[in-house]
Every structure is written in C-alpha cells, then in structure tokens.
MOPAC internal coordinates of N, CA, C and O (Angstrom, degrees):
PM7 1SCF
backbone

  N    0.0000 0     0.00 0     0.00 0    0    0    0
  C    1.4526 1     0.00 0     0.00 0    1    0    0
  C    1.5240 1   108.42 1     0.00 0    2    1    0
  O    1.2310 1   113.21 1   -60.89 1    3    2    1
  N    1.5282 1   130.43 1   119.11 1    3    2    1
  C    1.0834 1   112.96 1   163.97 1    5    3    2
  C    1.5945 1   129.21 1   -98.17 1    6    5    3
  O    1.2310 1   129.49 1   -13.63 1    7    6    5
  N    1.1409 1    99.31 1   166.37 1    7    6    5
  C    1.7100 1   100.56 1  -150.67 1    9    7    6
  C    1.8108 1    83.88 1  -109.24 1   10    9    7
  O    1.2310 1   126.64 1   -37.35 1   11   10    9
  N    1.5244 1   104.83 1   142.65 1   11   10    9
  C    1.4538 1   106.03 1   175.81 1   13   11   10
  C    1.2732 1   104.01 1  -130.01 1   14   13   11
  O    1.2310 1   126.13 1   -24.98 1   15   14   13
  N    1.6012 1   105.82 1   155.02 1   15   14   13
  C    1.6962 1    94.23 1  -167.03 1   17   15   14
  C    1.8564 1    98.65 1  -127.57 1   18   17   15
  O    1.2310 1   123.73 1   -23.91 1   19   18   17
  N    1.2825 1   110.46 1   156.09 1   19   18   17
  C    1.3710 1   108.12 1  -174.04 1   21   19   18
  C    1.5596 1   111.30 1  -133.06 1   22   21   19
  O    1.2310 1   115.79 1     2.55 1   23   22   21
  N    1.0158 1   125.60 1  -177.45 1   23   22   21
  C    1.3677 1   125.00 1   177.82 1   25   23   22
  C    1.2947 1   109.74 1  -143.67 1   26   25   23
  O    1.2310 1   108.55 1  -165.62 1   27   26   25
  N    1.5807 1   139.02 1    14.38 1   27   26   25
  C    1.1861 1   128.83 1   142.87 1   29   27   26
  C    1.7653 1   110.70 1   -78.50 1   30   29   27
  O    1.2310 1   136.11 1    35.07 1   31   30   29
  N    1.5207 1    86.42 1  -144.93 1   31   30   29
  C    1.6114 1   103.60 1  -170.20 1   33   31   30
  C    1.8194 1    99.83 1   -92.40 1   34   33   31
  O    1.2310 1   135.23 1   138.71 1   35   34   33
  N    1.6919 1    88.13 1   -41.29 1   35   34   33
  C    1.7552 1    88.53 1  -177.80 1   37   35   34
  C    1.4602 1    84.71 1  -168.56 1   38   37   35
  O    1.2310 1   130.30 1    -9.28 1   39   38   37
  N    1.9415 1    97.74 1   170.72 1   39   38   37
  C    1.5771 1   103.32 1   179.55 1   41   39   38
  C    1.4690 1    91.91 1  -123.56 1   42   41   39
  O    1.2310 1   130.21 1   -13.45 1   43   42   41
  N    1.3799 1    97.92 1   166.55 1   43   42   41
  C    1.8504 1   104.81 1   156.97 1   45   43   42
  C    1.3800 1   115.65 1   -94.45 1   46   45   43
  O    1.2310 1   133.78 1   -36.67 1   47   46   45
  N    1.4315 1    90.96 1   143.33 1   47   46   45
  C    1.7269 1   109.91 1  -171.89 1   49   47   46
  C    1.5306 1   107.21 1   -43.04 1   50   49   47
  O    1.2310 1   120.23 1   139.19 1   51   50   49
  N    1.2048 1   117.17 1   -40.81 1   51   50   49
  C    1.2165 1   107.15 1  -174.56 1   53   51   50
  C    1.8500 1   127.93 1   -60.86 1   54   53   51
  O    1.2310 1   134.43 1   126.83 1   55   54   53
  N    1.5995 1    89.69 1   -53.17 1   55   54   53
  C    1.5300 1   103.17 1   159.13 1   57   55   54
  C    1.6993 1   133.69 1   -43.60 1   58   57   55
  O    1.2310 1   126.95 1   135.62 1   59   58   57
  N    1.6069 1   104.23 1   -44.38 1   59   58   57
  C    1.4332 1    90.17 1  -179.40 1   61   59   58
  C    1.3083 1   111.93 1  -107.44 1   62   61   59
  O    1.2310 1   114.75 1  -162.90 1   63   62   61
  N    1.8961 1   127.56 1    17.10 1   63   62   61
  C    0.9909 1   111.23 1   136.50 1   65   63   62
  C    1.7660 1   113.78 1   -53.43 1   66   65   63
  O    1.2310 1   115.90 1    89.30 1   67   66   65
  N    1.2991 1   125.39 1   -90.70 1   67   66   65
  C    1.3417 1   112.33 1   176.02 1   69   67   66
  C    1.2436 1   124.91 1   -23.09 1   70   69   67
  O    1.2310 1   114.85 1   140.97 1   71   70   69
  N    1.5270 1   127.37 1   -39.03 1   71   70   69
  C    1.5345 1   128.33 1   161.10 1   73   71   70
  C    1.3877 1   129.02 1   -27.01 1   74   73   71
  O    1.2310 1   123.57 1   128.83 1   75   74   73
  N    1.4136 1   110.77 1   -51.17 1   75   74   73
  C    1.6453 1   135.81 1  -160.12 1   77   75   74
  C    1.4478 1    96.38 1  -100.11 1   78   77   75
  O    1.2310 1   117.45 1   169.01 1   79   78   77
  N    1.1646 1   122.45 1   -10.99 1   79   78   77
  C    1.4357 1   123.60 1   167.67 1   81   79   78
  C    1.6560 1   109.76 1    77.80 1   82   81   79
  O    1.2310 1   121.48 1  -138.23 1   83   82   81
  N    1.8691 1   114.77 1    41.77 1   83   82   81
  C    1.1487 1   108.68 1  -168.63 1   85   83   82
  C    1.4242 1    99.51 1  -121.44 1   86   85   83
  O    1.2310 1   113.99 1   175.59 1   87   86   85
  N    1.2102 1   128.99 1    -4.41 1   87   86   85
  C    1.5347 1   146.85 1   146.85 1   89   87   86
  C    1.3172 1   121.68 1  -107.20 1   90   89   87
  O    1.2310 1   127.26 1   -68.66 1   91   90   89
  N    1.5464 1   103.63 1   111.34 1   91   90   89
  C    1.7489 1   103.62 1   171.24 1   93   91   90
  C    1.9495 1   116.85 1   -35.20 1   94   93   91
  O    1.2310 1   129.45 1   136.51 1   95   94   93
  N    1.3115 1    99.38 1   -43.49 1   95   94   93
  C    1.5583 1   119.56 1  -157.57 1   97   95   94
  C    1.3997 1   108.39 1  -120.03 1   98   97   95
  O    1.2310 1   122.81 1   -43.27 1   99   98   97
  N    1.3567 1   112.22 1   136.73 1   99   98   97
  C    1.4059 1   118.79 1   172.57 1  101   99   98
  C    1.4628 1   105.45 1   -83.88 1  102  101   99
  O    1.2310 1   122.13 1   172.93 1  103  102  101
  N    1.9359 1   113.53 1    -7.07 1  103  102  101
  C    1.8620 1   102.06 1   153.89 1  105  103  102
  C    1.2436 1   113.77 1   -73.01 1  106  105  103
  O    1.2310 1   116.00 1   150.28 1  107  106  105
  N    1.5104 1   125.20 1   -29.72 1  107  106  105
  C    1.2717 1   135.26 1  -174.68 1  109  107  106
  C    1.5336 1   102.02 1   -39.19 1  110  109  107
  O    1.2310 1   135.35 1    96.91 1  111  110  109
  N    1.4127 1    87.90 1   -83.09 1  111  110  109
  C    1.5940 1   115.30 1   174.63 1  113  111  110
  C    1.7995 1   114.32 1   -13.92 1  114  113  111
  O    1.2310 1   138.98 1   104.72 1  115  114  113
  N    1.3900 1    80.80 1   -75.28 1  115  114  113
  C    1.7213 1    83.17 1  -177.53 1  117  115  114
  C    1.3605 1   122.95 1   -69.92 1  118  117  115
  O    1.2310 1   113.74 1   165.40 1  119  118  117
  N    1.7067 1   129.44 1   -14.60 1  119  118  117
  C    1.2443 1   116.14 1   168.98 1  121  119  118
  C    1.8504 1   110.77 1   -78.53 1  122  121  119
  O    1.2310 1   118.61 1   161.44 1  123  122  121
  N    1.6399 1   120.26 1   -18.56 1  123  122  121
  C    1.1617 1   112.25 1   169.07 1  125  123  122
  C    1.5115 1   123.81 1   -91.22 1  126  125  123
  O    1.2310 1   116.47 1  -175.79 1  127  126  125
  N    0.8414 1   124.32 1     4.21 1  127  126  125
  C    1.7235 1   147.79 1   149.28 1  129  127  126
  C    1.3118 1   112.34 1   -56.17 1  130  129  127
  O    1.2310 1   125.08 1   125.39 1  131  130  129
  N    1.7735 1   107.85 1   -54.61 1  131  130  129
  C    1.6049 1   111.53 1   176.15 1  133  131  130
  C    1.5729 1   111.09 1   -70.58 1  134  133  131
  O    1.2310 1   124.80 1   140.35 1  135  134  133
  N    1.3151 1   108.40 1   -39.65 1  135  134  133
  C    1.5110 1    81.04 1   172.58 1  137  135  134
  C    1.4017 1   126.82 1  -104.89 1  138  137  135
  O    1.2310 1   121.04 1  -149.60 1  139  138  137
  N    1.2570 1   115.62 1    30.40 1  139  138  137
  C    1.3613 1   111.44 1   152.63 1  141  139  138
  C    0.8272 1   123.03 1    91.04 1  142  141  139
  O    1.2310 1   121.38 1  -166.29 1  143  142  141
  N    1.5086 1   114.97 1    13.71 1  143  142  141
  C    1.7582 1   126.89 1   163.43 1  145  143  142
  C    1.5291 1   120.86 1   -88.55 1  146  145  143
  O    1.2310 1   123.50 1  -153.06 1  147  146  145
  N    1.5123 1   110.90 1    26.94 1  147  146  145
  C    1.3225 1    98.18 1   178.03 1  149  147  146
  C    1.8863 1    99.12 1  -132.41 1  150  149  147
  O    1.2310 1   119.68 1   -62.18 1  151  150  149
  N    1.4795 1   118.21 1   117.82 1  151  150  149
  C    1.4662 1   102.62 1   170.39 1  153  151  150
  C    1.4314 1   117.19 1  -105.78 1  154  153  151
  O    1.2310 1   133.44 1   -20.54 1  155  154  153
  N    1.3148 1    91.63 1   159.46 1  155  154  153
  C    2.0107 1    94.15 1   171.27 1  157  155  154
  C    1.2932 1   107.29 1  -130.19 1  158  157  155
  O    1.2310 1   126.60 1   -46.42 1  159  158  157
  N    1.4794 1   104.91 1   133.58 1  159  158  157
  C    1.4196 1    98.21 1   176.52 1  161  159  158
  C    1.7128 1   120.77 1    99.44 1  162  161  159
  O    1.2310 1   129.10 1   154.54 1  163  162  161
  N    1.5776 1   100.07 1   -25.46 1  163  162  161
  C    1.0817 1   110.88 1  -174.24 1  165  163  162
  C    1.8178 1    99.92 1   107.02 1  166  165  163
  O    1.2310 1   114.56 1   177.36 1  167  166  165
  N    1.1265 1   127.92 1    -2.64 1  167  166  165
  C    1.3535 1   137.94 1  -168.47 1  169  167  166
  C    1.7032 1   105.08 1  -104.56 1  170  169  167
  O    1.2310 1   115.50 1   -63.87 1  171  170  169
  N    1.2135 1   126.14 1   116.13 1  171  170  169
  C    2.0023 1   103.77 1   161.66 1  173  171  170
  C    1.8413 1    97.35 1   -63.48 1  174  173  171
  O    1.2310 1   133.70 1   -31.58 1  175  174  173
  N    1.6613 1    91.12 1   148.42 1  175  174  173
  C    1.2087 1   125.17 1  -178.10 1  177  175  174
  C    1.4357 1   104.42 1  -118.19 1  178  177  175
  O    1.2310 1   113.32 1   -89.26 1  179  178  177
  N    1.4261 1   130.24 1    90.74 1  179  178  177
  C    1.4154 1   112.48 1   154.01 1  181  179  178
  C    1.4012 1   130.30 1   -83.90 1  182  181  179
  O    1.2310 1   112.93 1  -160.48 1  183  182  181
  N    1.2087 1   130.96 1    19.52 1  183  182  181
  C    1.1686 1   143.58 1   175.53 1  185  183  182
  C    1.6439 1   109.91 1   -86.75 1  186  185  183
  O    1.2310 1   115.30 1   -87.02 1  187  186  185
  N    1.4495 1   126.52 1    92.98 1  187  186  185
  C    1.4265 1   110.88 1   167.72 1  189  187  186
  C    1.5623 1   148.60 1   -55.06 1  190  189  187
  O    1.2310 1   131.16 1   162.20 1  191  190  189
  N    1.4682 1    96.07 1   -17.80 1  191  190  189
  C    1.3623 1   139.94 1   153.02 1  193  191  190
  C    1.5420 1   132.76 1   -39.75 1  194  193  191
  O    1.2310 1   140.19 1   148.33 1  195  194  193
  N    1.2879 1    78.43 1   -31.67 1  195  194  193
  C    2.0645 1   108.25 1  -170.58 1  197  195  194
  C    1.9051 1    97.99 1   -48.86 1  198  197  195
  O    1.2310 1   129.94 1   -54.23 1  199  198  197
  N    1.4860 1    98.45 1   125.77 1  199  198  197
  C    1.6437 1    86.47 1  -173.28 1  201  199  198
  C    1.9285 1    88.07 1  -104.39 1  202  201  199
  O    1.2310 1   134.75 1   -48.30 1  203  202  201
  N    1.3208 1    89.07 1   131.70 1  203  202  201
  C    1.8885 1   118.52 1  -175.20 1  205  203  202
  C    1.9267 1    96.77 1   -95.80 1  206  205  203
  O    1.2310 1   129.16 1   -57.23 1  207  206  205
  N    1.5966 1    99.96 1   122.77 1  207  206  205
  C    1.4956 1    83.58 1   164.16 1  209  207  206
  C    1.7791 1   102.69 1  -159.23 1  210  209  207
  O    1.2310 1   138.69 1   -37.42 1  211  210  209
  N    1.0025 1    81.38 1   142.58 1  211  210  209
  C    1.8563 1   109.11 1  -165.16 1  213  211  210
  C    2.0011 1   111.11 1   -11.12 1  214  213  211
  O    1.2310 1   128.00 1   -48.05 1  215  214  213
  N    1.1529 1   102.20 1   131.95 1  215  214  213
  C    1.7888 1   129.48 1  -143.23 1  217  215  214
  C    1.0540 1   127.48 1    83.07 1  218  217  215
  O    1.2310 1   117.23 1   167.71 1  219  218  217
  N    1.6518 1   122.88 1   -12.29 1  219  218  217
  C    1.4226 1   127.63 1   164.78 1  221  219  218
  C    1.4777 1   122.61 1   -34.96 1  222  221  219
  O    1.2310 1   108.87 1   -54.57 1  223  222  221
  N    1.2452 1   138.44 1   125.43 1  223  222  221
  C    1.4411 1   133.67 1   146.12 1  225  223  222
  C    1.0890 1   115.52 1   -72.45 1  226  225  223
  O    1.2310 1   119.89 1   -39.21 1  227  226  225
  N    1.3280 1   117.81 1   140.79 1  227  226  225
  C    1.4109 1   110.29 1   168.65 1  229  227  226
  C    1.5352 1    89.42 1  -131.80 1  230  229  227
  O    1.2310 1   118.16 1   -19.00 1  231  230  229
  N    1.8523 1   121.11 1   161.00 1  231  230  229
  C    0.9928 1   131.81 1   168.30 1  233  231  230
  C    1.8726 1   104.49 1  -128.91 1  234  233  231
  O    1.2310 1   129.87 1   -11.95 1  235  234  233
  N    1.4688 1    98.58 1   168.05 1  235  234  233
  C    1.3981 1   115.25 1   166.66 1  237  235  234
  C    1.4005 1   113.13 1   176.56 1  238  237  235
  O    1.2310 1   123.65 1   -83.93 1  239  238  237
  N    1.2258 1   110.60 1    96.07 1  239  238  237
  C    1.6556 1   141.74 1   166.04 1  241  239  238
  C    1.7883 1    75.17 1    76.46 1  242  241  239
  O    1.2310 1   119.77 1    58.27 1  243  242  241
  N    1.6369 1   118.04 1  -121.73 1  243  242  241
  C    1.4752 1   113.68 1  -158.97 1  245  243  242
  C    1.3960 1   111.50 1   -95.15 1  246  245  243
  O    1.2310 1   120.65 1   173.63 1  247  246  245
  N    1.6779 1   116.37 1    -6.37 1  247  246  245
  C    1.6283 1   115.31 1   164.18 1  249  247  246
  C    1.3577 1   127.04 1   -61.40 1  250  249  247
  O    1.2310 1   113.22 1   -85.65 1  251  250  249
  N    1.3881 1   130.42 1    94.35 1  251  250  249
  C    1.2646 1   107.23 1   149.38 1  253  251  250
  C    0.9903 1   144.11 1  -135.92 1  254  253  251
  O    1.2310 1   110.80 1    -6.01 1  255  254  253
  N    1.3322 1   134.91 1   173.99 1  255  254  253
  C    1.7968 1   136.32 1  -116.40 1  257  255  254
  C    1.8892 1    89.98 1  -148.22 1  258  257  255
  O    1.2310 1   132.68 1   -50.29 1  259  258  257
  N    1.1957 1    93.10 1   129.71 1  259  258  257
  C    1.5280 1    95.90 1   156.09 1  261  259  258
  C    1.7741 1   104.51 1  -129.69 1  262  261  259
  O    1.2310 1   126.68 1   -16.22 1  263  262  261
  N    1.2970 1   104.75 1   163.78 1  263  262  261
  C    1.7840 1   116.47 1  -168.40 1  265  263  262
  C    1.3632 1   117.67 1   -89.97 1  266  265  263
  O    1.2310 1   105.45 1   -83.27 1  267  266  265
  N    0.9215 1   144.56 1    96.73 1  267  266  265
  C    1.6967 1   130.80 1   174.54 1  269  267  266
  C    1.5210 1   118.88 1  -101.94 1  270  269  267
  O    1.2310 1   112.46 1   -79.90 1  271  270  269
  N    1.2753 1   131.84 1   100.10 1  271  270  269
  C    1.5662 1   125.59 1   152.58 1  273  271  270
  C    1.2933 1   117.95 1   -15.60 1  274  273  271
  O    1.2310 1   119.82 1   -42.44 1  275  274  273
  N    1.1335 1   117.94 1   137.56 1  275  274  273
  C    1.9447 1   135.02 1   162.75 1  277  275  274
  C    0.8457 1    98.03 1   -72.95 1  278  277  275
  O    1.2310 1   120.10 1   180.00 1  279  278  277

C-alpha cells in the first residue's frame, strides 16, 4: 500500500490521483472516477471533487493509497 503524504488539510480525488502518479492526466483521473473504478473508503466515489484527507483509503483496480499529513 503506498502511503501519500500532503500538506494541506485535504486533496481532491481527482488531484491526488495524478498526485501519486497513478494517472498520467487529471482527464485520466476524472474519466475513471466517472466510471467508477476508483473507491474511497471502501465506497466507489464518482465525484472527482471528493475532498480526501489524511487516513483516507483510496483504491483503484490494484493501487492502493492511504493519506498521511506532514
């Protein structure tokens, strides 16, 4: 699992997919958001918007990411 670390309060899903370097594209991002291959939480999230903030899981197909604050 890799752990990603941020220095706001929280990111949007869309962003730190591209963040974590698991989407080339923040279009990427959001067309696999729309369809519903990405969960957080254990939940699908189609909202790219979705604000993620540190203990979050996030998944996508076999990547997954949890959030940690600096």
């Amino acid at each position: 699992m890799q752990e990603v670390v941020i220095r706001t309060p929280f990111i949007k899903l869309d962003a730190l997919l591209k963040f974590a370097g698991v989407c080339a594209s923040g279009g990427e991002a959001k067309l696999l958001i729309e369809q519903g291959e990405v969960r957080v939480n254990g939940e699908i999230c189609v909202q790219r918007g979705h604000k993620c903030y540190p203990g979050d899981a996030v998944m996508l197909g076999d990547h997954a990411m949890t959030l940690r604050a600096e």
